[in-house]
Structure formats: structure tokens, C-alpha cells
C-alpha positions in Angstrom: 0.0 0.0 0.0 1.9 3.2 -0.7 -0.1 5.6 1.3 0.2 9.9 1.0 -0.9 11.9 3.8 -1.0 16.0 2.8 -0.8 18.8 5.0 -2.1 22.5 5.0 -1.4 24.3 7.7 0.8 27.1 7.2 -2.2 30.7 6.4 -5.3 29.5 7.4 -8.2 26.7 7.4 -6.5 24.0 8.2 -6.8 20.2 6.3 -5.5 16.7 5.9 -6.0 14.5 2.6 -4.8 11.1 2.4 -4.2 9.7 -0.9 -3.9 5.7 -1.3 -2.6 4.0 -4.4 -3.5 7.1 -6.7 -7.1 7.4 -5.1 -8.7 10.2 -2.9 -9.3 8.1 0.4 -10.1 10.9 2.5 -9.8 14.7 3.6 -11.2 17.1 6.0 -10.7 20.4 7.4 -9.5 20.8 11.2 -12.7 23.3 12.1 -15.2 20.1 11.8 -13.4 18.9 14.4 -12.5 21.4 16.6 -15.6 23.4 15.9 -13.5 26.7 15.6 -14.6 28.1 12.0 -11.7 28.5 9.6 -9.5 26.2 12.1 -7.5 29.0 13.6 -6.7 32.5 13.3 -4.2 33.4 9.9 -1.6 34.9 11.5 2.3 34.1 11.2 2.7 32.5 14.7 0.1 29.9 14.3 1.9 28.2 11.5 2.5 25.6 13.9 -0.8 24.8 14.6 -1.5 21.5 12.9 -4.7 19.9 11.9 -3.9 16.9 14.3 -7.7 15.9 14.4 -8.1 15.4 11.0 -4.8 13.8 10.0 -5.9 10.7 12.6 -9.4 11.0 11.4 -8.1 10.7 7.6 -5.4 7.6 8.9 -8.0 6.0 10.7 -10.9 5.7 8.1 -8.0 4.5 6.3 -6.9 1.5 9.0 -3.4 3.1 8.0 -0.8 3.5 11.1 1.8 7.0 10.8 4.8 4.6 10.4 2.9 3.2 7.5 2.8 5.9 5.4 4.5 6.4 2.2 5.1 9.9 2.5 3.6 13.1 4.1 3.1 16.0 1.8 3.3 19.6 3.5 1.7 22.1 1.7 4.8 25.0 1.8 8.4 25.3 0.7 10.1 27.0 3.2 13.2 26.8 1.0 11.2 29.5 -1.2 10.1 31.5 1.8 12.2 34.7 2.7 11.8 37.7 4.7 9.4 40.3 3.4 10.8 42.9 5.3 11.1 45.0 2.5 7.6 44.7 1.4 4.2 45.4 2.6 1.4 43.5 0.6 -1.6 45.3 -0.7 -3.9 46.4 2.3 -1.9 44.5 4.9 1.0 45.2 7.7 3.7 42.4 8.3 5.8 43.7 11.1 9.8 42.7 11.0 9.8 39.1 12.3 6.8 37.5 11.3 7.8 36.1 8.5 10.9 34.6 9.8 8.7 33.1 12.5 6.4 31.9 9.8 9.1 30.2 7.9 11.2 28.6 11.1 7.9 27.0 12.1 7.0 25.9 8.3 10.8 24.2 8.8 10.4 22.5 11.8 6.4 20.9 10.9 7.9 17.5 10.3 9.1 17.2 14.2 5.7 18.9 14.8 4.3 16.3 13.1 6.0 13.3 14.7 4.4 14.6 17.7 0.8 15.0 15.9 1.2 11.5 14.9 3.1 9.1 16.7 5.4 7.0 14.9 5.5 8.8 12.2 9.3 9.0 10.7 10.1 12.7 10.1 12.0 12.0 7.3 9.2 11.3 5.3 7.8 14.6 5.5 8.4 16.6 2.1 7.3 20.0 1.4 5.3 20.8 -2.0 5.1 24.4 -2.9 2.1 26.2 -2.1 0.8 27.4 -5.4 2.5 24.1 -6.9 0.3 22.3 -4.3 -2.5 24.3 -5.3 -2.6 23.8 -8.8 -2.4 20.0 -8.0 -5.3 19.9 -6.7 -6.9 21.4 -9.5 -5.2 19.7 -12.7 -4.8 15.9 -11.1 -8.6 15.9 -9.9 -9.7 16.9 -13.0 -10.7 14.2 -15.8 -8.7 15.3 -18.6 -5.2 14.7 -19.5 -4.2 17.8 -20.8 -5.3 21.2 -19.1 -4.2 25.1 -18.7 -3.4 25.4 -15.5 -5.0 28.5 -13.3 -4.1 29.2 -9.4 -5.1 33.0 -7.9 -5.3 33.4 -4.4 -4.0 36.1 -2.1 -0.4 34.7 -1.6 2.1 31.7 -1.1 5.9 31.6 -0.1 6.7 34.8 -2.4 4.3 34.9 -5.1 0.4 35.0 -5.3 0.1 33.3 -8.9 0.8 30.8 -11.1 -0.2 30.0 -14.8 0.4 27.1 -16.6 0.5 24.1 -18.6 -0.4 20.3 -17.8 -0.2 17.2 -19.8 -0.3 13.7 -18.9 0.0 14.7 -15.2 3.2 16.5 -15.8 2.5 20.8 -15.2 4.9 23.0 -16.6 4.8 27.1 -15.2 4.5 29.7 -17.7 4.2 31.9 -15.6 3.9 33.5 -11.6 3.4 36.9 -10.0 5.6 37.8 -7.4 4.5 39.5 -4.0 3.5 42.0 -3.0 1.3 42.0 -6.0 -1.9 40.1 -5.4 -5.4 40.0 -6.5 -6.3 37.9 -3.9 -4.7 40.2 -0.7 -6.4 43.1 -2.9 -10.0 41.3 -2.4 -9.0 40.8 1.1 -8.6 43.9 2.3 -12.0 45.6 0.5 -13.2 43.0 2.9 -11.8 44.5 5.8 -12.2 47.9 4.6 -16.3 46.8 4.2 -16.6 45.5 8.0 -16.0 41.9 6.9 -13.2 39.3 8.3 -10.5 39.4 6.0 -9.1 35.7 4.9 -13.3 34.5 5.4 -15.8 37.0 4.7 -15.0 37.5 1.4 -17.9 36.0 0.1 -20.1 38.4 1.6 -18.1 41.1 -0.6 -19.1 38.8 -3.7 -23.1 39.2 -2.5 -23.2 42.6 -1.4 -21.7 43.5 -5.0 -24.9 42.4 -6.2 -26.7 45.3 -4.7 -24.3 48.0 -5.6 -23.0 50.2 -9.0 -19.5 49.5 -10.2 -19.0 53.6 -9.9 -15.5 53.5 -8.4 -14.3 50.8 -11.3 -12.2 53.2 -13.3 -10.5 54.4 -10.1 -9.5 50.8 -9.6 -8.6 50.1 -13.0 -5.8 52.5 -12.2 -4.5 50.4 -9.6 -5.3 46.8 -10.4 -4.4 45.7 -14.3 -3.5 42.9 -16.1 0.1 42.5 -17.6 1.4 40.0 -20.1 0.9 36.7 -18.0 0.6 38.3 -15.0 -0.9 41.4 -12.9 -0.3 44.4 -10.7 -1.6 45.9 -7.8 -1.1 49.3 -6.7 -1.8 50.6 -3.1 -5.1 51.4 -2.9 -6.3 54.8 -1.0 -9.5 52.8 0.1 -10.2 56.3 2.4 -10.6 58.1 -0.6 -12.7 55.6 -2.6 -15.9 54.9 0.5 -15.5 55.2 4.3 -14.3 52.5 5.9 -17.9 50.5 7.6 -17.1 49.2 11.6 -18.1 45.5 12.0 -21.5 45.4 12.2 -22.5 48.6 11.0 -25.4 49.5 8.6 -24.1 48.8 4.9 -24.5 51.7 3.1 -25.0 52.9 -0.7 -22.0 53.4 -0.9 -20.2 50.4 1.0 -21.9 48.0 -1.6 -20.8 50.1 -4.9 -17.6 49.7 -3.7 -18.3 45.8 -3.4 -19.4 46.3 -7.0 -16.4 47.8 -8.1 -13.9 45.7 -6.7 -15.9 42.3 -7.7 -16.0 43.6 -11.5 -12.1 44.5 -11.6 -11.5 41.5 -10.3 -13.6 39.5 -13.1 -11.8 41.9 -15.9 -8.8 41.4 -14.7 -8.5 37.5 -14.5 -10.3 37.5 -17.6 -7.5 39.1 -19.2 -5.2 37.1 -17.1 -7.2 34.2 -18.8 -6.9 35.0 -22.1 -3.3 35.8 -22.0 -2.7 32.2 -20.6 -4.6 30.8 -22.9 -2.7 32.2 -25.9 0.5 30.5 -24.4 -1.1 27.1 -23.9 -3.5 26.8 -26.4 -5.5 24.3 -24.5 -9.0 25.0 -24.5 -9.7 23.1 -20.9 -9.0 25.2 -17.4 -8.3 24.0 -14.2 -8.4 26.3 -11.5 -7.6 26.6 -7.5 -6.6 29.1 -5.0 -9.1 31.2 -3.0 -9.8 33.3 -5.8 -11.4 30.3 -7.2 -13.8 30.6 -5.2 -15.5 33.4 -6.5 -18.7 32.0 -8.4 -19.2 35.0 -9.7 -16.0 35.5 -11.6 -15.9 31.9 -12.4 -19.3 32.1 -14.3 -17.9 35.0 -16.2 -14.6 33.1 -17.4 -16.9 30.1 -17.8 -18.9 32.6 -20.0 -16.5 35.1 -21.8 -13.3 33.1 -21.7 -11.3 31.5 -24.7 -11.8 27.7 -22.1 -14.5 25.4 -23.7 -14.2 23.5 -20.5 -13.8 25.0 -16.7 -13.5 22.6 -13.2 -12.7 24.6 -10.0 -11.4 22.1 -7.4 -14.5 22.3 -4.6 -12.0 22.9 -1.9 -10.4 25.4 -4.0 -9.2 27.8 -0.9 -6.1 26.9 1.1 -7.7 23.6 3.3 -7.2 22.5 -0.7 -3.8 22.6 -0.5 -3.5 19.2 1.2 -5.2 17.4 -1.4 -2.9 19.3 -3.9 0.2 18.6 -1.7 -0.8 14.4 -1.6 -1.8 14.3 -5.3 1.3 16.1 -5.9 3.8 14.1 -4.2 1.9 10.2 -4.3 2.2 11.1 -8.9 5.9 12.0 -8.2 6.3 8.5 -6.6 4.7 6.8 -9.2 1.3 6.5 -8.8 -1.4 6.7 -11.2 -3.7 9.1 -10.0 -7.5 9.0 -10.5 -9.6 12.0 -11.3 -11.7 13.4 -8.2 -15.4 12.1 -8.3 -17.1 13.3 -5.4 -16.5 16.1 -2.8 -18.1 13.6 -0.2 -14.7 12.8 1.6 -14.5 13.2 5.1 -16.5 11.4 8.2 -19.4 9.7 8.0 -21.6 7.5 10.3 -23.8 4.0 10.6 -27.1 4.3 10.7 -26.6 2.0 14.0 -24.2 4.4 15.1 -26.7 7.3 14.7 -29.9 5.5 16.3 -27.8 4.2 19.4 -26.5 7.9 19.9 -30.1 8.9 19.6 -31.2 6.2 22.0 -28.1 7.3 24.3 -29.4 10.9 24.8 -32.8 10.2 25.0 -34.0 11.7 22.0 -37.6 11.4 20.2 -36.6 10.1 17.0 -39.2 8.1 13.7 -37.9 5.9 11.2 -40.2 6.7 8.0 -40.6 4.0 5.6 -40.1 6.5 2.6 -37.9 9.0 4.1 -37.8 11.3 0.6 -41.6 11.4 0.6 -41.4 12.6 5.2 -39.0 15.1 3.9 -40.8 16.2 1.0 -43.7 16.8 2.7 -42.5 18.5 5.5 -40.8 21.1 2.9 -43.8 21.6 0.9 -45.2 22.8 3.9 -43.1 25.5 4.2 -40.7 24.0 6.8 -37.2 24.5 7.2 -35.1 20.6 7.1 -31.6 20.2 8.5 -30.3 17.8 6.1 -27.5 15.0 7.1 -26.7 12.7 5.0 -23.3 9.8 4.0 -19.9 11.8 4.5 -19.5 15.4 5.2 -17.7 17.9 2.3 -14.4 18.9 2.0 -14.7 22.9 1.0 -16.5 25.1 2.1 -19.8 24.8 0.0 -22.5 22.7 1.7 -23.9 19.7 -1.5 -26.2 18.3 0.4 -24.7 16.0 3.2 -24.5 19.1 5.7 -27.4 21.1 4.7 -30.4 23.3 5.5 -33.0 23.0 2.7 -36.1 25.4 2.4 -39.1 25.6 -0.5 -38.2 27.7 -3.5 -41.2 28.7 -4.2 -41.7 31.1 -1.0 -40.5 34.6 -1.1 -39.6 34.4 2.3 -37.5 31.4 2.9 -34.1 33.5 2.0 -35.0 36.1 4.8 -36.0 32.8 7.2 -32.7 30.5 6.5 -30.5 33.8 6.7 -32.6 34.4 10.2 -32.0 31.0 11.2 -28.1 31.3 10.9 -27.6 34.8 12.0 -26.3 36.0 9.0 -27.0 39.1 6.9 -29.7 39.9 5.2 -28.5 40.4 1.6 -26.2 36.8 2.2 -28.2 34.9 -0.7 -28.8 31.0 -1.1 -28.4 28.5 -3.1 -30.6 25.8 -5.5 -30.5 22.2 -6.1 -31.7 21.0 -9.1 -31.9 17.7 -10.8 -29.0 17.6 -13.3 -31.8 16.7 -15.9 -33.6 20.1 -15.3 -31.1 22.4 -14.4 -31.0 24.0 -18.3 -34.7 24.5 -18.2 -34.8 26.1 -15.4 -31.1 27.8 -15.2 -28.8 29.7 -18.4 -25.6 28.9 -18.1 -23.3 25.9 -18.6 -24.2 22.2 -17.2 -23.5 20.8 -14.9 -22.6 22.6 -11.4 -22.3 19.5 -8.9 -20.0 21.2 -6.7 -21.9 24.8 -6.5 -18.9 27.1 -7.7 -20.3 28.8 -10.6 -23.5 31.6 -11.0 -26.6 31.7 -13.6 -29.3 33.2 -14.5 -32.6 31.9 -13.4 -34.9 31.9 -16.6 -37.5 33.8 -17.3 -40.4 31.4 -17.0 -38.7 30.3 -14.0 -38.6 33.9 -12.1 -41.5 34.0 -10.1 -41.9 30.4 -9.5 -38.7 29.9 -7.6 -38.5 33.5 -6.2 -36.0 32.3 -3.0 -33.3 30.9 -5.8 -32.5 34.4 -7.2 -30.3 36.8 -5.6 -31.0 40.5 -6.5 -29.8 40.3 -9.4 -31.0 37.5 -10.8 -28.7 35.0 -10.6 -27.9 31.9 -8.4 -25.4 30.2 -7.1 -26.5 26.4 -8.8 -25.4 23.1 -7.8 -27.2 20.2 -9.9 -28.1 16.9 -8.5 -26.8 13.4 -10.5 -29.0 10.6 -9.5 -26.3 8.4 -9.9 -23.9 10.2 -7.6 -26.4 11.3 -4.9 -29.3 8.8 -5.1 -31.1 10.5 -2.0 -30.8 14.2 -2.7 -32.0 13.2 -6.0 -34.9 11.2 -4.5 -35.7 14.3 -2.2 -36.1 16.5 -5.5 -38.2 13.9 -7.3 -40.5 13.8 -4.4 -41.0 17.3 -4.1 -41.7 18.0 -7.2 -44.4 14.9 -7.3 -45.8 17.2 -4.7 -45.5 21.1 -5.5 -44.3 20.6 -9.7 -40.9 22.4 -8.7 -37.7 20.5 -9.5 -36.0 22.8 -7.3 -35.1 23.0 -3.4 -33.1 26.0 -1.6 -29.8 24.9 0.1 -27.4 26.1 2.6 -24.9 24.7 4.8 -25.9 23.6 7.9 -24.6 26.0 10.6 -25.1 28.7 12.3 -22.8 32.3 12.5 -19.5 31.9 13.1 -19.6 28.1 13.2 -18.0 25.1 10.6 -20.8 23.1 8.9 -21.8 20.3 11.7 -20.2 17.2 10.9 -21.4 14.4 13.5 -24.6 13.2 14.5 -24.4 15.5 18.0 -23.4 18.6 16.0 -26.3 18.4 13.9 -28.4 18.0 16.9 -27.0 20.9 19.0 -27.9 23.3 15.9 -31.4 21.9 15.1 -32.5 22.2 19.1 -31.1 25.7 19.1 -32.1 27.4 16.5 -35.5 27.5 14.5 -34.9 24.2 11.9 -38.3 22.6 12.0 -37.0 19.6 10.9 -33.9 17.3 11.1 -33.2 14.2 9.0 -30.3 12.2 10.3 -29.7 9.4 7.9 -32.7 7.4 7.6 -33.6 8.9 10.6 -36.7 11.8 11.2 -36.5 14.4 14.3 -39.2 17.1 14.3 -39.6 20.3 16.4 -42.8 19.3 18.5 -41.6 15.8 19.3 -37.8 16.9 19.9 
């Protein structure tokens, strides 16, 4: 058995993959575990924090002891790493020291890691590039054999970009952008300048744009632009452009036009990036990763407007990515023959005997339906909100219905109620499920969207039927439903459109503010009992409010 295990944990969110004769095995985020969102805090002097939790859990589901392992795969070079000193990134401060800190305990992770994981041989521990890493966990999950290669994120060891090349699992760089430029560092600190966590809430930057007019673009296109194979970023006066919004302020007029702006430079920008790889690789097919990836929004456009025929994003595109990309990286350059990436379904999951003696254990009321789709159905065509856990939790941050909150399309209101339920902000929008079958009747756009990371346009017909799919501006962040891959989200759908004659379900992940996705049996039942989920499904399993 030549067993892989990788490693992130050098910025932020925290992951283990483990990779076992070419095949994805398992991989999981620390902040499942822990319950601490993002895993820790992305700051310099908690590189040595290590997602210990989910490197057993991966090695365990595995039956595969730390002295067994082939090899362990640590996402970061510090070979590459050296002091920044004598640069300040884009929006940020890095005082004299820190990245020597960063860097000494990036050296020392394989002694860390003999103590995560006794009996593992330090030896074994190799470190794989960041945006290398990265970019292999984009272009050796993907099913095709030759791809361009695209990682944008806010930064690695020294650069925040690379472009490329991959055939027949072998990547070659055309090209990478050296600090301190950085789109991604750029997007991160309009999210701090907005209110918003920077390195988290830059999503909500991406839904507030919606509501906002690009008015301060040209002011940006002065300091962010594309150059050949590459980009720049200017400091940016963000004083000058809105006033900076304190956390939990109102959002004004003007706060979301500067969302607007800085979302659409960013989409020009690594469309042009895009095109100018593309005329070095000529391969129509892209692969992309890095937290930049992330953005739905720009994806749909490059999806849309780009020279690729063909787009995958990697679902855990962000940093906990990293580990996958660090194991796929290292288990090819020993010699395995890696399979593509099937399913984003790849961390813990539990027995339905497991769940009903846990149940039984606490003393909680609990059915069994005999047709659990058709109790599930019916309880969402009645307007109620279901807490959805199903088979093995994601790996990413997108919930695809194994950790999810569902909700009827159909009502106006069930945006405002699911964004009540989680303590979010109002103008956060959701997400549909559709059967894979359906989704082009009902969605524009290209097909199909298992894993939730591009945007389309709900169709006209569709509008006012499935008013809770559509942000404000008329798009929606789709992820569509293969039968054959996820037999009982699929039979959910079926069932509730045998009951409303809407193919279509609302989704989001199953959590409250500030929290990871729940990701065992109790988590799922702390968040149902305290907050206002009507419903919970737990496996074949049926909890409701009254009862509970």
C-alpha cells in the first residue's frame, strides 16, 4: 500500500487528505473537528498549529498507522520562503519578524508532526510548494489529460500566482506573479475595509456586490491591471474611494458600490489574465484553484467570456485545498497513477446504527419513515425548514447536500427565514438544487454545477416560481443533482416536485454564524435544538420540532 498523507497548515483553514494507491481516500478540514470556524486565526505564529484531528481521522478511516505511510506531503516550501521585510502586501501590515517566525515554524512541521502522529518518521515529511500544491489539486482531480493550469489566491511563499500548462499529469509554469502584488490580498482587504473578516468574509463582498453600482471601477482600474501573464496591484487609498464600515455597522449605498467595483475589476482582470494564458497554452480546458477560485461569480464569467471550452474549479479550491494538492502532488511523483476526483463527499461519516444508538443514548424522540424522501418532502412543501445530514460530510467550504439546510423555492420568504435561522445578513443569498436533468430548463448557463462554484441566471419562466433561488440580481449560485452520484438528494427532489411541480429545493450549509458546517450526529443536533430548523433528517432517521 503506498499511502500519501498531505498537509495544510501554514495561512489559514486548516486540512488533511490522504491519498492511497493514486485514489482520494479521505480529507477534511481541522474546524469540523475542533468546531473553531476556519481552524484557527491566519496569523504568522500559528503556523505551527497542525490539523492533528483530521490527519488521525483521515489515517484512521484508512486502518493506516503514521509509520505506514509512504510519504507526508506539507503544503509550503520553506526553501522559497524569505523575509518580506522590505515589502508590505496590498492592504496589509507584516511587522519585521513575522515572516521569519512563519518560515522557522514551516521548517520544523515535520518534528511537529512526529508529535501529531506518533510513529510517524520525520524523514518522510516533504514540502510541496504552495501554489504548486495548489494547482495540483486542480489539474490531477480533473478528468482530462491535458489542461491550462490556473491558481489565484491572495499569496504563497513569495508569489500569489501561477499560470500554466499540464499534460499527462506533468505541469509545466508559464508563468507566476511575485508578491506584493496580489489579487487575492487586494479582495481581502475591500473585505476588511467593508466591515467583513479578511481571509473568510470574502464571500459576503461577492453578495453585497450584487446590490451595488461599479462607480468607483475606473479608479481601480488605475491600480489593479492585467500585464502580459501576469498582474499588478497598486496601493489602494481605500479612504478616498468609501468610508471604511465598523463591524456590524449598517451597509450603506455606498459600501456596496464599492463591493461592485472591486468584484468587477477583479472579473476583468483575471479575464484578461485568462486570455493571456490561454494564448500560451493553447488548450481550451482550465483547471483552476486558490481562493480566488472561489468566487462564483468570476468563475461564471470566465466560464462565459473566456477563450476555455471547459472550466472545473477544485470544490476545496481555498487553502484547506492545498493538502489534497500537496498528496496528489507528491503520491504522482512516486509513481502512482492518480485517478480524477469524483465526489467532494470525503470526510466522516456514520452507521445508521451508530446514529440511532446515539439517539437512544441521549434520549432523543426520533421516527424511522418508511419512505424517508416522501417525510422530507412533505415537511418542505409545507413550508418547513429541514436540517439535512446525509453519507460523508464535504471537504470545501460549499454545503452539497450531506450538511445542509433545505427550504421551498417557491416562497419569497425562505431567504429572509434560513438567513434568520443562521444569524447571517440579510443580503447573504442561497443557493438551488436542481436535478442535473432540469437544471438548463430552469437555469442559463453551462451544465452541470455538482459542486456549487459557478452563478446563472434563473430563466424567465422560471422567475416568479422559484422566487427564493435568485439573488438580487437575478442570478444563483447552482449546484445540480446526478441521480447516480447522490441517489437521496435526488430522491428528495423527485419527491418534491411529485408534490409542488418544482424540481428545485433551496440549500445552505448547515450551521449557524461563526460556526464550521456540523459534521457528527451531535453537532447536527445541537444546531437543530437551538435554532429555528423545524426539521432534522439524520440518515434514515426523522427528528421534528414538537416531538424533539
Amino acid at each position: 500500500m503506498n499511502a500519501v498523507l498531505g498537509i495544510n497548515a501554514v495561512f489559514h483553514d486548516p486540512a488533511a487528505a490522504l491519498v492511497v494507491d493514486g485514489e482520494i481516500v479521505a480529507a477534511a478540514e481541522e474546524e469540523r473537528f475542533t468546531r473553531r470556524k476556519h481552524g484557527k486565526s491566519a496569523v504568522p505564529f500559528a503556523t505551527w498549529e497542525l490539523p492533528e484531528q483530521a490527519a488521525r481521522w483521515c489515517l484512521a478511516h484508512a486502518g493506516i498507522e503514521p509509520r505506514d505511510l509512504r510519504a507526508v506531503a506539507y503544503a509550503y516550501d520553506p526553501a522559497l520562503a524569505r523575509s518580506v521585510a522590505n515589502w508590505t502586501p496590498v492592504g496589509t501590515v507584516i511587522e519585521d519578524g513575522w515572516e521569519r517566525l512563519r518560515t522557522l515554524y514551516a521548517q520544523r512541521a515535520p518534528l511537529f508532526l512526529r508529535t501529531a502522529l506518533p510513529g510517524l518518521d520525520p524523514a518522510r515529511v516533504r514540502f510541496v510548494p504552495h501554489h504548486v500544491a495548489h494547482a495540483a489539486s486542480a489539474y490531477l482531480a480533473c478528468p482530462w489529460d491535458a489542461a491550462t493550469v490556473l491558481v489565484v489566491d491572495g499569496r504563497g511563499e513569495i508569489a500569489s500566482h501561477l499560470g500554466g500548462a499540464v499534460e499527462k499529469g506533468l505541469l509545466e509554469i508559464a508563468s507566476s506573479q511575485k508578491l506584493p502584488h496580489s489579487l487575492g490580498l487586494f479582495y481581502e482587504a475591500a473585505t476588511a475595509h467593508l466591515g467583513f473578516q479578511r481571509a473568510s468574509d470574502e464571500y459576503k463582498v461577492m453578495a453585497l456586490a450584487a446590490y451595488g453600482r461599479p462607480r468607483m471601477a475606473d479608479a481601480l482600474r488605475k491600480s489593479v491591471r492585467a500585464v502580459p501573464l501576469g498582474f499588478e496591484v497598486d496601493a489602494i487609498r481605500w479612504d478616498a474611494l468609501a468610508p471604511e464600515r465598523a463591524p456590524g455597522a449598517p451597509v450603506e449605498e455606498v459600501h456596496a458600490d464599492l463591493a461592485a467595483s472591486v468584484q468587477l475589476r477583479l472579473e476583468e482582470v483575471l479575464l484578461d489574465i485568462a486570455r493571456d494564458l490561454f494564448a500560451h497554452t493553447r488548450i481550451p480546458r482550465l483547471a483552476m484553484a486558490g481562493g480566488v477560485a472561489l468566487n462564483c461569480v468570476a468563475n461564471a464569467r470566465l466560464a462565459a467570456e473566456g477563450p476555455f471550452r471547459e472550466v472545473f474549479v477544485q470544490p476545496a479550491a481555498g487553502d484547506a485545498g492545498t493538502a489534497l494538492g500537496a498528496a496528489l502532488f507528491l503520491a504522482r511523483a512516486l509513481g502512482q497513477s492518480i485517478r480524477p476526483m469524483t465526489t467532494a463527499a470525503l470526510g466522516p461519516a456514520w452507521r445508521d446504527e451508530e446514529i440511532e444508538a446515539w439517539l437512544q443514548a441521549q434520549r432523543i424522540a426520533y421516527q424511522r419513515p418508511a419512505a424517508l424522501a416522501d417525510a422530507a418532502a412533505d415537511a418542505l412543501a409545507a413550508g418547513r425548514i429541514v436540517g439535512w445530514f446525509q453519507g460523508r460530510s464535504e471537504f470545501g467550504p460549499r454545503a452539497l447536500g450531506h450538511r445542509s439546510l433545505l427550504g421551498d423555492a417557491r416562497q419569497p420568504e425562505m431567504t429572509e427565514r434560513l438567513n434568520a435561522v443562521k444569524g447571517r445578513e440579510e443580503f447573504r443569498p442561497v443557493a438551488p438544487l436542481v436535478l442535473a436533468e432540469r437544471a438548463a430548463e430552469i437555469f442559463e448557463g453551462k451544465h452541470p454545477s455538482p459542486y456549487m462554484l459557478f452563478t446563472h441566471r434563473v430563466r424567465p419562466a422560471w422567475r416568479a416560481r422559484i422566487p427564493a433561488a435568485a439573488h438580487v440580481d437575478g442570478s444563483a449560485r447552482v449546484q445540480t443533482v446526478d441521480a447516480a452520484d447522490e441517489p437521496e438528494l435526488a430522491a428528495l427532489l423527485r419527491a418534491f416536485e411529485a408534490r409542488t411541480g418544482t424540481p428545485v429545493l433551496i440549500n445552505t450549509s448547515f450551521n449557524t454564524g461563526g460556526r464550521p458546517m456540523v459534521d457528527s450526529p451531535r453537532d447536527a443536533v445541537e444546531c437543530f435544538a437551538t435554532s429555528a430548523i423545524d426539521a432534522l433528517v439524520l440518515g434514515p432517521f426523522l427528528l421534528e420540532r414538537a416531538a424533539a
